[in-house]
N, C-alpha and C positions, 0 to 999 in steps of 0.2 A: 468694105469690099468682100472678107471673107465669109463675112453673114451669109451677103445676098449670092455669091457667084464663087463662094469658093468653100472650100471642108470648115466647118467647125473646130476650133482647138478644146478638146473637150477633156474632162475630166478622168480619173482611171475607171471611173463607173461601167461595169459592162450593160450593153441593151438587154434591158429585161426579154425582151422576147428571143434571146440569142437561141436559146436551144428548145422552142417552141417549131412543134411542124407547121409545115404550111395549113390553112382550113381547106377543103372544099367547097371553092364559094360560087355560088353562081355568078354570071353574069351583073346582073343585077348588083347582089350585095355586093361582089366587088370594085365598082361602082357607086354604089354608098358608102364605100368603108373608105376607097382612096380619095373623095371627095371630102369627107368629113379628114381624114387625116390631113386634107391640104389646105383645111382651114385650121388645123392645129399647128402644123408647119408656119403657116405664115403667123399664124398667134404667137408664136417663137421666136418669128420674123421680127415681130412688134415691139417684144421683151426684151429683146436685146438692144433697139434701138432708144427703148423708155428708159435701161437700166443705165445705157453709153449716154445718154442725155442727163441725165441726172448725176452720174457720174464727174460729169465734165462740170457743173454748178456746185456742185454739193460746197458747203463750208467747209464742215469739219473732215480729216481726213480721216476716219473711223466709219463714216458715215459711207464716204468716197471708197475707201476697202470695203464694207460690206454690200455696196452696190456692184463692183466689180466681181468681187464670192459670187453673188447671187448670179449674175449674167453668166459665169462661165458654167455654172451648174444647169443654167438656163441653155448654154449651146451643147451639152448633151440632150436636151430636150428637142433641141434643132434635128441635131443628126440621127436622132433614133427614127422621129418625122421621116425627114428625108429618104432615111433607107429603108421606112415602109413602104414610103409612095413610090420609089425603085421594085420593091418584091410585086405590089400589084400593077405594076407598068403603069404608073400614071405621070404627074410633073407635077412640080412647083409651081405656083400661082403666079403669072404675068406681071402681078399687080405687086409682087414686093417689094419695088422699088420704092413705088409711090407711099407702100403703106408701112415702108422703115424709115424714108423722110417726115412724113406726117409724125412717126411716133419719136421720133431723133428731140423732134421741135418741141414734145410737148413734153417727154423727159426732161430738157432743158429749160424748159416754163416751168415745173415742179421744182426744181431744184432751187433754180432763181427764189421762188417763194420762200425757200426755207428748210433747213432738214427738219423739220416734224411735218411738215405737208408733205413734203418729198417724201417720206417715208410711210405718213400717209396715204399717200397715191399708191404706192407699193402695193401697201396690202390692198387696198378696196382696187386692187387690179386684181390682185393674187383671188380673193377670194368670189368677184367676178369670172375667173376663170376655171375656177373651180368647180362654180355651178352649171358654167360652159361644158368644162367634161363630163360632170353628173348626166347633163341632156350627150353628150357621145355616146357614153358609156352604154346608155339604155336603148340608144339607135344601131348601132354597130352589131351586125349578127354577134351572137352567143358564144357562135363555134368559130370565130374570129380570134383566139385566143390571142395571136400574135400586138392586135392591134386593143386588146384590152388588157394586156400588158404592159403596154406602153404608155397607156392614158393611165393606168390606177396608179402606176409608179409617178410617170405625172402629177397626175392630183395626189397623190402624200405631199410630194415637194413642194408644191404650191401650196399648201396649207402651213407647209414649216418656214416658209417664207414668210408668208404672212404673219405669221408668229413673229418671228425675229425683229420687222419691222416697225409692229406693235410695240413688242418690249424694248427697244431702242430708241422710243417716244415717239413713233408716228402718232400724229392727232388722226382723229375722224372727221373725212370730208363733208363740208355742205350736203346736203339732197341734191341740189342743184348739177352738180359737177358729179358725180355720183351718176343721174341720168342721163347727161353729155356723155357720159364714158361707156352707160350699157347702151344708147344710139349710135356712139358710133362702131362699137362692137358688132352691132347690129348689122348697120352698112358693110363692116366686111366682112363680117360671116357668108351675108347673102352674097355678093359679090364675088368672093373666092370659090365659093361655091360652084360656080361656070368656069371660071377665068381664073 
């Protein structure tokens, strides 16, 4: 409930972009920026609910703590979200209900499998989403400094995740499941994208 409809319990971490000024943005870009940040918001959305699903399967409890670390480091990633898409007056996407039960489910299908696929999954998320912010990073006006603050500190962590996961014995997923996860990415990129 706190995910979707309520504050974040988030780490000491301060928001990278605390003491960044506002851009000048027009129109327009600001408009592309709080759009793209609400499809990074509900990617948050997502993480939290892949990390609470797998958390709840995991076997070993080492596995279970590291999934938990990760998500909470993960809802500073919510809230910093959140309180961009407040600075450019925009909202949370309609759709994160739907697309924190969809990801709850299949947290809990990875974990079931295994912790080496569950961990697994981890990273070849972590480093799916990475590539995700790469394509932000280079859409987001320039002079947006605030919101590429937020994403570069993003994508560090999402790579040290993925690390962690890897060296904790995640195996490497099929191709197959692999491009289930960039279509369905896919779906709700475009998707949150409006809504």
């Amino acid at each position: 409930m706190r995910t979707l409809f309520g504050r974040p319990q988030t780490t000491a971490r301060a928001n990278p972009a605390k003491d960044l000024s506002e851009a000048d943005l027009s129109e327009q870009e600001r408009d592309l920026a709080a759009r793209l940040m609400r499809i990074n918001h509900t990617g948050e959305v997502c993480a939290q609910a892949l990390y609470q699903g797998q958390a709840l399967t995991a076997k070993l409890p080492e596995v279970r703590d590291s999934m938990e670390h990760a998500a909470q480091e993960e809802n500073d990633h919510l809230d910093w979200c959140e309180t961009r898409l407040m600075e450019l007056d925009n909202r949370k996407s309609l759709l994160n209900p739907l697309w924190y039960s969809g990801s709850f489910m299949i947290g809990a299908v990875a974990g079931l499998a295994g912790d080496q696929w569950s961990l697994g999954f981890v990273a070849e998320t972590e480093h799916q989403v990475e590539a995700h912010l790469n394509d932000h990073l280079s859409r987001i006006p320039k002079h947006d400094k605030k919101s590429h603050a937020i994403l570069g500190q993003m994508k560090e962590d999402e790579a040290h995740h993925a690390t962690l996961a890897l060296e904790a014995g995640g195996a490497a997923l099929p191709e197959p499941i692999k491009t289930a996860m960039k279509l369905t990415s896919r779906l709700m990129t475009k998707s949150v994208y409006y809504l």
